[in-house]
VMD Tcl script that builds the backbone (N, CA, C; Angstrom):
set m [mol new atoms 423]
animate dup $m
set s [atomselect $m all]
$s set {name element resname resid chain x y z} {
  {N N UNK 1 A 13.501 16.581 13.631}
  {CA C UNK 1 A 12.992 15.337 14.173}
  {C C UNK 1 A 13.373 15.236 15.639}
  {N N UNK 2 A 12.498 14.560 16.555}
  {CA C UNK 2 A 13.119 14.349 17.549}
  {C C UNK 2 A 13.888 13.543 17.932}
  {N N UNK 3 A 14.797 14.214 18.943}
  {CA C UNK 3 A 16.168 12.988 19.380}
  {C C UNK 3 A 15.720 11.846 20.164}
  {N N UNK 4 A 14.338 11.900 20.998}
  {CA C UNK 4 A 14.169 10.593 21.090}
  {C C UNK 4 A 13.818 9.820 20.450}
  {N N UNK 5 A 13.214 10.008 19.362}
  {CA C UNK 5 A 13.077 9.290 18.505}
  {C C UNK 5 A 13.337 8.530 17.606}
  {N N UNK 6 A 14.191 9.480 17.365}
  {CA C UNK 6 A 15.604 9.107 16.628}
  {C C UNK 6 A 16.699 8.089 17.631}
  {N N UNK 7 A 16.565 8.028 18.785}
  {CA C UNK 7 A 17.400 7.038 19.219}
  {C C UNK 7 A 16.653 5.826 19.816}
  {N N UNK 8 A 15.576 6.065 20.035}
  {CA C UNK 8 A 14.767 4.505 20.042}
  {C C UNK 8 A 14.917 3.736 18.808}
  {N N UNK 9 A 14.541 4.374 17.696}
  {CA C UNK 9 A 14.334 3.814 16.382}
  {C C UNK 9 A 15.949 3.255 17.043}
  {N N UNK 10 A 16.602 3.596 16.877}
  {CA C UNK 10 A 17.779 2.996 16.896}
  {C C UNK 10 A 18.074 2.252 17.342}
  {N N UNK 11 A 18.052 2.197 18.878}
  {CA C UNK 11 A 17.985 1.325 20.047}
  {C C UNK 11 A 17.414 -0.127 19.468}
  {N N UNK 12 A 16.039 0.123 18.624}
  {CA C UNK 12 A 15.555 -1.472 18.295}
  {C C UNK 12 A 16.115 -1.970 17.225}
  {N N UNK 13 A 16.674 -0.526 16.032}
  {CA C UNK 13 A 17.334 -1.526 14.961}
  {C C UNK 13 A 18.371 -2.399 15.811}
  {N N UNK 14 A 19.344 -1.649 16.346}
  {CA C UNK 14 A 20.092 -2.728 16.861}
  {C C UNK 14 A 20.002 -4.175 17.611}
  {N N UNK 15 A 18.809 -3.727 18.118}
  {CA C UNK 15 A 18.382 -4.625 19.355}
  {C C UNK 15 A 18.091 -5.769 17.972}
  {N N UNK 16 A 17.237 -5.322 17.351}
  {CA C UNK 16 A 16.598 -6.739 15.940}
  {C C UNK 16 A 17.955 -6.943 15.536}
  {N N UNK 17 A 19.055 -6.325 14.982}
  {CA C UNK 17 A 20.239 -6.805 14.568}
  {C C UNK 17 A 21.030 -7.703 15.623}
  {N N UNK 18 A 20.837 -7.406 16.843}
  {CA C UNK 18 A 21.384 -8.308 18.073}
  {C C UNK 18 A 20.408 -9.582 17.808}
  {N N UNK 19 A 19.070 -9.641 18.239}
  {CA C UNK 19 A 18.206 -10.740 17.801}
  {C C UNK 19 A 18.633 -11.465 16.861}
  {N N UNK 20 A 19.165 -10.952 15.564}
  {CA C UNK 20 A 19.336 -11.498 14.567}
  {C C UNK 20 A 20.544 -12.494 14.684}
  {N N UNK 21 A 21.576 -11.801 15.368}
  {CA C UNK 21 A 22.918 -12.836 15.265}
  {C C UNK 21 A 22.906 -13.542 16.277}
  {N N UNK 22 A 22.000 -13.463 17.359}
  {CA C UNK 22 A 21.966 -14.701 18.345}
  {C C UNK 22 A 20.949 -16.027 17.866}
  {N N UNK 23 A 19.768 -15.117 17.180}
  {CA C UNK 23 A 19.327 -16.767 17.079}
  {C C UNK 23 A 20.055 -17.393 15.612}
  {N N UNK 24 A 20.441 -16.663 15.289}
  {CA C UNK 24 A 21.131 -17.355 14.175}
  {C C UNK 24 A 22.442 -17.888 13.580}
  {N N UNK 25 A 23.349 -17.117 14.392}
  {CA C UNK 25 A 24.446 -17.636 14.631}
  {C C UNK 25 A 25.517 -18.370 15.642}
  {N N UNK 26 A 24.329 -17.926 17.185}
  {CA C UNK 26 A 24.950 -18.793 18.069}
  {C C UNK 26 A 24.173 -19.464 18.685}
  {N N UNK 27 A 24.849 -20.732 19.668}
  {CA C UNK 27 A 24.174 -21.785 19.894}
  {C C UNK 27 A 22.651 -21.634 20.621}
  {N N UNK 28 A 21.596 -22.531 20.600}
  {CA C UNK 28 A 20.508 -22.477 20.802}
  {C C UNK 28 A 20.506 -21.812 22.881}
  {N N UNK 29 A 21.365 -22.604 23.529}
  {CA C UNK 29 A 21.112 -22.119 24.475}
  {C C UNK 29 A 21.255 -21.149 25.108}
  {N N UNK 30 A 23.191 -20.609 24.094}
  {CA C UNK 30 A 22.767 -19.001 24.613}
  {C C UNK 30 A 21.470 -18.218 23.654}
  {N N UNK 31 A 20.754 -18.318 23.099}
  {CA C UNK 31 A 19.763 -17.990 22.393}
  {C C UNK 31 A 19.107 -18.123 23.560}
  {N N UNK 32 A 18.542 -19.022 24.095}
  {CA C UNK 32 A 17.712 -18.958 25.263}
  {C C UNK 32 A 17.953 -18.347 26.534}
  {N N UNK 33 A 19.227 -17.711 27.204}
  {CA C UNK 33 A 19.514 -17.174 27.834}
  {C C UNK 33 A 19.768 -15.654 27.734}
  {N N UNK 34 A 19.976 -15.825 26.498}
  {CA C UNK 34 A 19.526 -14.066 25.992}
  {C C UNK 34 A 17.888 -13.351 26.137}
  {N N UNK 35 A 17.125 -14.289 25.137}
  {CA C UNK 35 A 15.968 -14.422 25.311}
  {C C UNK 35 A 15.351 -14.219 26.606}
  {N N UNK 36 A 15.639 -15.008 27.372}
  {CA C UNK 36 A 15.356 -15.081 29.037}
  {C C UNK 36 A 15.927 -13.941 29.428}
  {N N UNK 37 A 16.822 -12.953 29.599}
  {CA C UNK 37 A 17.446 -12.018 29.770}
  {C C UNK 37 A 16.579 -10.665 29.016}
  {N N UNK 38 A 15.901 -10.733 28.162}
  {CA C UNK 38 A 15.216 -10.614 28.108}
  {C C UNK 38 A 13.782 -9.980 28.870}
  {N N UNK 39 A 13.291 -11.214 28.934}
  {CA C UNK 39 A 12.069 -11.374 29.546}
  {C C UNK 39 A 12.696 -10.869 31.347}
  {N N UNK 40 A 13.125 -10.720 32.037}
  {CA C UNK 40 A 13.625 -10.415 32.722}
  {C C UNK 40 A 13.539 -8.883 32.890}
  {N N UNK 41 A 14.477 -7.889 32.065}
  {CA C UNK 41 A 14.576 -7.055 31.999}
  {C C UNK 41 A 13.185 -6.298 31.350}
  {N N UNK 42 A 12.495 -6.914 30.710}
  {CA C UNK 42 A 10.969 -6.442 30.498}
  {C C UNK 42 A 10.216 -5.839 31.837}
  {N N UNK 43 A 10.583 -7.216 32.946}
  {CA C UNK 43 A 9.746 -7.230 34.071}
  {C C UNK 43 A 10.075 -5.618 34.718}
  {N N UNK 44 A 11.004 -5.322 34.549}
  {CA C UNK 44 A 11.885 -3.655 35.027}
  {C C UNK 44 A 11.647 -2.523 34.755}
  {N N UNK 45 A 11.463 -2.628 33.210}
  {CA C UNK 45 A 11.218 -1.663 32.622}
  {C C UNK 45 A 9.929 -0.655 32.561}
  {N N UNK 46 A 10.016 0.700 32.292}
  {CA C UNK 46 A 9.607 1.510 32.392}
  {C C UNK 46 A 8.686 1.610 30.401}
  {N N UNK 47 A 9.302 1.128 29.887}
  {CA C UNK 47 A 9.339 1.716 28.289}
  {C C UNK 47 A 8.725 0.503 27.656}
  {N N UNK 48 A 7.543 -0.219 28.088}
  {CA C UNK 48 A 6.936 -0.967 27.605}
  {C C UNK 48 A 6.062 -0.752 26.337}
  {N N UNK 49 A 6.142 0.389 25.907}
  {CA C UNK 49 A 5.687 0.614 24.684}
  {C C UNK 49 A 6.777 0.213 23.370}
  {N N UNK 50 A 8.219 0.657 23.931}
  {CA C UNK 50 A 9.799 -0.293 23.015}
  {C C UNK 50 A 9.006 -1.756 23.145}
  {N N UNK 51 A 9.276 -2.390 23.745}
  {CA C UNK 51 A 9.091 -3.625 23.868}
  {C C UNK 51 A 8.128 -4.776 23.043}
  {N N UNK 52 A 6.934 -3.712 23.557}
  {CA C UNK 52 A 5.313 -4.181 22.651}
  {C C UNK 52 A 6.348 -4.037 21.304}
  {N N UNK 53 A 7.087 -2.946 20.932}
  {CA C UNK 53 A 6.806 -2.581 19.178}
  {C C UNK 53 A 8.268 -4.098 18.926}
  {N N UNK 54 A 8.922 -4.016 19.670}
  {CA C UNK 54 A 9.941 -5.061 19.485}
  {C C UNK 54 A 9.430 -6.337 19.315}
  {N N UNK 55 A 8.790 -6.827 20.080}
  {CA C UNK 55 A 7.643 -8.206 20.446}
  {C C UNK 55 A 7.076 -8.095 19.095}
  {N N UNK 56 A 6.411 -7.068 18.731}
  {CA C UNK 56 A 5.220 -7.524 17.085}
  {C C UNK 56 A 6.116 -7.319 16.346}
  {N N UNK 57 A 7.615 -7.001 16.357}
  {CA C UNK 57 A 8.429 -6.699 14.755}
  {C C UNK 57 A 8.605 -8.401 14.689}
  {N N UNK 58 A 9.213 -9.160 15.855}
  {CA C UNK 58 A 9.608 -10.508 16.068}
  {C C UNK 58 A 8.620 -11.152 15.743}
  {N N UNK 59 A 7.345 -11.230 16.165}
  {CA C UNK 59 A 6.478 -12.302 15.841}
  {C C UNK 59 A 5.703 -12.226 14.261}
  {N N UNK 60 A 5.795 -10.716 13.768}
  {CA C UNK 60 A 5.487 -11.166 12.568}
  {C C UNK 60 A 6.386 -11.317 11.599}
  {N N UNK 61 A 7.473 -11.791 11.648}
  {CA C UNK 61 A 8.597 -12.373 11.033}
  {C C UNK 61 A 8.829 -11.906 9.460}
  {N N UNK 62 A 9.670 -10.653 9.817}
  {CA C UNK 62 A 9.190 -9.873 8.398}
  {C C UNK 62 A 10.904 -10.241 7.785}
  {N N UNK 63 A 10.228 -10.445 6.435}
  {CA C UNK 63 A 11.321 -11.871 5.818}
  {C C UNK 63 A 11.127 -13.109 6.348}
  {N N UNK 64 A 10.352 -13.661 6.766}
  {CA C UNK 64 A 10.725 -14.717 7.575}
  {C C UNK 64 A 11.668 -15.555 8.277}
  {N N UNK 65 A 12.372 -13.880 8.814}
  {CA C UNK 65 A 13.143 -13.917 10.286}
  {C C UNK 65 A 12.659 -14.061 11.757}
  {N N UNK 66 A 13.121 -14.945 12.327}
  {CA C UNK 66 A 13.112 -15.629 13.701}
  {C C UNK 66 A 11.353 -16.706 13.285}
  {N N UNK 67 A 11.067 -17.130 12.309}
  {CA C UNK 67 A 9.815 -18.424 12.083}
  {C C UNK 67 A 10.660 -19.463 12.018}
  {N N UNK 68 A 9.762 -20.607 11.910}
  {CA C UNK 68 A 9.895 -21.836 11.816}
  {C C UNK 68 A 10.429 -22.232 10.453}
  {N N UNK 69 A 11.128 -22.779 10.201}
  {CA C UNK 69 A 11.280 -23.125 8.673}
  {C C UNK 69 A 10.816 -24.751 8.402}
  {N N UNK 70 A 11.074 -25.116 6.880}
  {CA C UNK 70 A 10.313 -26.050 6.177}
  {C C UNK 70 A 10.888 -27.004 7.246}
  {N N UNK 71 A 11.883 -26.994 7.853}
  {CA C UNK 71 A 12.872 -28.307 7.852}
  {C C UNK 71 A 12.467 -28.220 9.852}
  {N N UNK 72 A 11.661 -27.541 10.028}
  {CA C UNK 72 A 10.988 -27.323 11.448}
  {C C UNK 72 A 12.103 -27.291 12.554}
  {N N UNK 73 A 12.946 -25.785 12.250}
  {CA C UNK 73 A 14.028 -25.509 13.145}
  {C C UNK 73 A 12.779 -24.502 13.621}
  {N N UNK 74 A 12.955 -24.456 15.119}
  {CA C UNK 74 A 12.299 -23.464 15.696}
  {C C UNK 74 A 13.025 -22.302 15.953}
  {N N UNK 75 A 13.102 -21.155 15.200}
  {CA C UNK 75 A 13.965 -20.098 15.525}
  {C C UNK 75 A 13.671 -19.220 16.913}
  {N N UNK 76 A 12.775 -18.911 17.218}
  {CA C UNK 76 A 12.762 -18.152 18.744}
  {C C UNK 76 A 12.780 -19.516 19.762}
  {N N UNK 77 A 13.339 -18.794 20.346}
  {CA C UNK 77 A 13.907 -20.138 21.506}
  {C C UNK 77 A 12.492 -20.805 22.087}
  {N N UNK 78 A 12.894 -21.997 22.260}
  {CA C UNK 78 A 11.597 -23.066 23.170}
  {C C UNK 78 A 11.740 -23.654 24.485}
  {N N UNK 79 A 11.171 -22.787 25.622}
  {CA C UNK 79 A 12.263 -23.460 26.650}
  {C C UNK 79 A 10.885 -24.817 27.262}
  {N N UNK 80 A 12.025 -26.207 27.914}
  {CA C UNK 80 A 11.056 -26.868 28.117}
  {C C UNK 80 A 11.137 -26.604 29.899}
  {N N UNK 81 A 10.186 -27.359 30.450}
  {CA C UNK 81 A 10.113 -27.287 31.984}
  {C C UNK 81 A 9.256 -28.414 32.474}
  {N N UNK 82 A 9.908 -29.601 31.570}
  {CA C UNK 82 A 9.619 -30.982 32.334}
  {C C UNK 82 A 8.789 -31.941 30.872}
  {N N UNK 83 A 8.752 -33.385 30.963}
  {CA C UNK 83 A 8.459 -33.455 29.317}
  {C C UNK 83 A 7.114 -32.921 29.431}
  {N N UNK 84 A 7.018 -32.550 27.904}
  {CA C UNK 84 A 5.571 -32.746 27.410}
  {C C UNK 84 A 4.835 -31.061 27.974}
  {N N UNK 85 A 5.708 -29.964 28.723}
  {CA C UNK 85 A 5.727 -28.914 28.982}
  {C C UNK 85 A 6.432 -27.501 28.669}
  {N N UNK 86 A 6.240 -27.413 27.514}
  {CA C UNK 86 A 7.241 -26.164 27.201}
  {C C UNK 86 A 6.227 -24.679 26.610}
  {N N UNK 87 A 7.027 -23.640 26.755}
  {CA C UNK 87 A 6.643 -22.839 26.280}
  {C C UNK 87 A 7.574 -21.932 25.262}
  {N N UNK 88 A 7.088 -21.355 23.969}
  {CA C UNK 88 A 7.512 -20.303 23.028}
  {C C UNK 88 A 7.830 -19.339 23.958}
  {N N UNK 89 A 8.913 -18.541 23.107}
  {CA C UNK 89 A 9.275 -17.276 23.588}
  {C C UNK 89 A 8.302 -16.370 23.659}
  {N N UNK 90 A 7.395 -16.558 22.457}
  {CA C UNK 90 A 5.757 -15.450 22.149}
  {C C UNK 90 A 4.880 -15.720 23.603}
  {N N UNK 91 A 4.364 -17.196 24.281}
  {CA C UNK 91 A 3.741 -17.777 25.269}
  {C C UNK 91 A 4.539 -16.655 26.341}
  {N N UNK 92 A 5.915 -16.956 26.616}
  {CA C UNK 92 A 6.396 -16.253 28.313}
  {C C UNK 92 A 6.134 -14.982 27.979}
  {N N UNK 93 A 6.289 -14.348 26.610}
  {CA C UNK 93 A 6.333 -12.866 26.854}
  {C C UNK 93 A 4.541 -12.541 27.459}
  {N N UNK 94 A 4.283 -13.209 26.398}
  {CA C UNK 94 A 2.730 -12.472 26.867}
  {C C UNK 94 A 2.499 -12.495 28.200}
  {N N UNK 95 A 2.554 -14.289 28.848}
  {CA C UNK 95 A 2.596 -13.965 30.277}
  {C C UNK 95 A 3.599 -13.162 30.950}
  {N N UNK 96 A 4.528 -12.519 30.636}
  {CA C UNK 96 A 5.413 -11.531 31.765}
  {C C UNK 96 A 4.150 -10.250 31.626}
  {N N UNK 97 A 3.814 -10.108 30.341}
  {CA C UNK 97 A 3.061 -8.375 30.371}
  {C C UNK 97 A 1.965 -8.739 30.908}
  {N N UNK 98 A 0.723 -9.924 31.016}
  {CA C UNK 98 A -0.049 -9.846 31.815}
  {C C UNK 98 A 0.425 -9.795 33.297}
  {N N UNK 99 A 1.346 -10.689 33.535}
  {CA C UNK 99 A 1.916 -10.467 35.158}
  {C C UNK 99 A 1.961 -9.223 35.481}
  {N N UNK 100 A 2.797 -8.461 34.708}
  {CA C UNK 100 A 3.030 -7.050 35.003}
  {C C UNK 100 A 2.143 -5.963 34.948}
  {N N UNK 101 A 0.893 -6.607 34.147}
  {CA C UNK 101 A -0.185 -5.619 34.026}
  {C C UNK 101 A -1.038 -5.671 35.154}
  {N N UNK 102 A -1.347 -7.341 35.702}
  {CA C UNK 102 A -2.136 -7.417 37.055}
  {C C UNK 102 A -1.045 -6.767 38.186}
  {N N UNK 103 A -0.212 -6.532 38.190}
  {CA C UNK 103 A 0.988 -6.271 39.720}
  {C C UNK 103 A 0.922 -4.387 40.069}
  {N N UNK 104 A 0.623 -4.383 38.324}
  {CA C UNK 104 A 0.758 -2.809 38.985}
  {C C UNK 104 A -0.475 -2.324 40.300}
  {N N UNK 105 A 0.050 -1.758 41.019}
  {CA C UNK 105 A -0.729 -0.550 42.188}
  {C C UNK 105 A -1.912 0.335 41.581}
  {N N UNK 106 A -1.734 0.635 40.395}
  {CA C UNK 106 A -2.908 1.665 40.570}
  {C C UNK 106 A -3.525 0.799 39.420}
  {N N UNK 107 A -5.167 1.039 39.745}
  {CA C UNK 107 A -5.883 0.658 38.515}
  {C C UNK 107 A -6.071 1.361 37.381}
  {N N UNK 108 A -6.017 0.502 36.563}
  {CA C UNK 108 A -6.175 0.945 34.801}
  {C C UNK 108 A -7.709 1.456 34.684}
  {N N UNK 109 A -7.658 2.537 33.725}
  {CA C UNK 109 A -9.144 2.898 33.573}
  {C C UNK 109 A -9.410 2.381 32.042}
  {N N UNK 110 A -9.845 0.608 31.547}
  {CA C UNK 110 A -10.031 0.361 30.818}
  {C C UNK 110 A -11.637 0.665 30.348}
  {N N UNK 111 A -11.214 1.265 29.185}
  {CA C UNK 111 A -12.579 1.534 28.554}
  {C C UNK 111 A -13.655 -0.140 27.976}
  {N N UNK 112 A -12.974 -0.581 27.591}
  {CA C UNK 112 A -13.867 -2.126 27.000}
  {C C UNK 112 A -13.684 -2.712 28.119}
  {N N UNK 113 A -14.074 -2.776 29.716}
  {CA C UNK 113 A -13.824 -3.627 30.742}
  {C C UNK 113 A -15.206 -3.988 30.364}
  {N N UNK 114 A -16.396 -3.508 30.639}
  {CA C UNK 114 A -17.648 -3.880 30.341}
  {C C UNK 114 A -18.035 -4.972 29.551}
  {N N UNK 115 A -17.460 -5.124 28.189}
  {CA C UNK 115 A -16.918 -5.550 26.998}
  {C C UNK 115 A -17.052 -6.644 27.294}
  {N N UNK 116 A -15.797 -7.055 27.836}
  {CA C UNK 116 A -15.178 -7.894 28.319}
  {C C UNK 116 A -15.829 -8.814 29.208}
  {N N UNK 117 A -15.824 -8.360 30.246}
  {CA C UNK 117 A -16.932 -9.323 31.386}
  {C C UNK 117 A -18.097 -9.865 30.589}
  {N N UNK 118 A -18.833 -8.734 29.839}
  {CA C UNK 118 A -19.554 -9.802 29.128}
  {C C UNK 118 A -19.358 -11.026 27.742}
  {N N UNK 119 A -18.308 -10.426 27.482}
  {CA C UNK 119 A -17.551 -11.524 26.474}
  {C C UNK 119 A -17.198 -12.950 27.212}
  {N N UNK 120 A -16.269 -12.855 27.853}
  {CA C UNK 120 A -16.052 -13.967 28.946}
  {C C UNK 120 A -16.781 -14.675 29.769}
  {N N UNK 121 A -17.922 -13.804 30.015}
  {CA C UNK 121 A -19.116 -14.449 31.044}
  {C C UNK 121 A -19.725 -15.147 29.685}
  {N N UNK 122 A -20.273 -14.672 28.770}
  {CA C UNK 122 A -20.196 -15.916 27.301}
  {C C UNK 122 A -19.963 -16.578 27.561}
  {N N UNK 123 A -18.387 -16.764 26.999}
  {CA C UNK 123 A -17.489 -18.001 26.746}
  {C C UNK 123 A -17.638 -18.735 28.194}
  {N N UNK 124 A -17.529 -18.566 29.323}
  {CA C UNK 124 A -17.783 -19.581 30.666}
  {C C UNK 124 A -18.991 -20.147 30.029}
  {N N UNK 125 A -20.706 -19.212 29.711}
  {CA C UNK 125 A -21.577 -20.265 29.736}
  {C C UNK 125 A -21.876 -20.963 27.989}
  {N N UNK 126 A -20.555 -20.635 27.433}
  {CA C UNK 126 A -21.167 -21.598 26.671}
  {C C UNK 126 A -20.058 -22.783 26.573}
  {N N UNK 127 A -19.368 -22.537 27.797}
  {CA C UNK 127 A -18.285 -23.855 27.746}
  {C C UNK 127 A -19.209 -24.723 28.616}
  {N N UNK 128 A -19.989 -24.298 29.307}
  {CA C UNK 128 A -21.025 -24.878 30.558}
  {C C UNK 128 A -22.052 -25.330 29.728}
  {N N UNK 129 A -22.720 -25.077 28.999}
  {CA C UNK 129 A -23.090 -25.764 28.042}
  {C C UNK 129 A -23.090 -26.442 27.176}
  {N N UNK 130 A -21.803 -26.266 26.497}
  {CA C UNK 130 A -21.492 -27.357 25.745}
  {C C UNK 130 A -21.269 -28.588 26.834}
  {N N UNK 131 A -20.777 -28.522 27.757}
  {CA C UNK 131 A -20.397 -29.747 29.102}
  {C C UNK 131 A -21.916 -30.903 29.221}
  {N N UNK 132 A -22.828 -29.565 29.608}
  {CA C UNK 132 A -23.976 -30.180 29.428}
  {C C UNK 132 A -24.280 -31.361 28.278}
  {N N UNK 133 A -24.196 -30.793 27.356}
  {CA C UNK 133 A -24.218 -31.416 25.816}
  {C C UNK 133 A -23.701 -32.576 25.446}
  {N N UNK 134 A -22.847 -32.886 26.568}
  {CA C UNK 134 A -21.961 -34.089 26.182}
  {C C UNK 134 A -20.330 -34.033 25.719}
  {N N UNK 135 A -19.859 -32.367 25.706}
  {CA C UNK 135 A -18.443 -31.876 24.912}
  {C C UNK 135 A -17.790 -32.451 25.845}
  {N N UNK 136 A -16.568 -32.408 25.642}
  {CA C UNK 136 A -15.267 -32.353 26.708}
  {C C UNK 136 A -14.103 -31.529 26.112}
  {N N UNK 137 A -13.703 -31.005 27.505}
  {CA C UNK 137 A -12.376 -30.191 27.106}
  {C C UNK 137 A -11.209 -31.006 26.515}
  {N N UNK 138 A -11.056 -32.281 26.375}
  {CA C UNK 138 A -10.293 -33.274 25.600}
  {C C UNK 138 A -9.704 -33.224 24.625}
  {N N UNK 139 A -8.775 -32.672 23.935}
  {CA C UNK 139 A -8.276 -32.404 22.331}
  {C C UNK 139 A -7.977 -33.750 21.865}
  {N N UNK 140 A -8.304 -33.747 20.692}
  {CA C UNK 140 A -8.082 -34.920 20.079}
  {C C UNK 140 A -9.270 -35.587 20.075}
  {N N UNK 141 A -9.430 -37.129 19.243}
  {CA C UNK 141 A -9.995 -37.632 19.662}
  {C C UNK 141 A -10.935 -38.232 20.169}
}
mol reanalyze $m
mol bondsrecalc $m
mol representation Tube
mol addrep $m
C-alpha cells in the first residue's frame, strides 16, 4: 500500500477524532476558534483534495456526529456577525473554496463552463420573469 496513503487516511482519522472532542467536549467558542483556524489554514493549503474529503465526512454526519439534535444544539459552530447575520461552518467553508477558486492565477479548463452559462443565464431570465409576473424576491409571506 502506499505510504501516502496510508498517512493521509490517518492524518483525517485524527483530524475527525480532534473534530470530535472539540465540538463536543469543549466550550462552544473554542469550537469556533478551532473551526476558524481552520478555515484559515484551508486558505494555504496546497491539499485541497484532504479537505473537500474532510468537509463531506463532516457534513454528512455519519452517526449523527457534528448535526443538529432534537433539543436544537447546533453542533458545528455558528458564528454571528451582527443580529440577524450569521453563518454555518458548511456556508464559510464553501465560501473560502470559491474565494480560493476565483484567486487562483491560472485558468481552470472547466469542461461544463458552457453548461453553466447557460444554466444561469436561465435562472437570471426566469427570475426576470417571474418579476414581471408580479413575484418578489420576499420570503415569507
Amino acid at each position: 500500500m502506499n505510504k501516502i496513503w496510508d498517512k493521509e487516511n490517518n492524518q483525517l482519522f485524527l483530524l475527525l477524532i480532534f473534530c470530535f472532542v472539540t465540538v463536543y467536549y469543549l466550550p462552544v467558542i473554542i469550537s469556533r476558534v478551532v473551526f476558524m483556524g481552520f478555515l484559515l489554514f484551508m486558505l494555504r493549503t496546497k491539499k485541497d483534495y484532504f479537505w473537500l474529503a474532510w468537509f463531506f465526512i463532516l457534513n454528512d454526519a455519519p452517526g449523527l456526529l457534528f448535526s443538529s439534535s432534537a433539543s436544537g444544539a447546533y453542533r458545528l459552530p455558528l458564528y454571528s456577525f451582527g443580529k440577524g447575520f450569521s453563518f454555518g461552518f458548511q456556508e464559510l467553508f464553501i465560501i473560502v473554496y470559491l474565494y480560493k477558486m476565483i484567486s487562483q492565477k491560472q485558468r481552470l479548463n472547466f469542461v461544463f463552463k458552457k453548461h453553466f452559462i447557460w444554466f444561469f443565464s436561465f435562472g437570471a431570465g426566469m427570475i426576470l420573469f417571474s418579476m414581471m409576473l408580479g413575484m418578489s424576491l420576499k420570503l415569507g409571506h
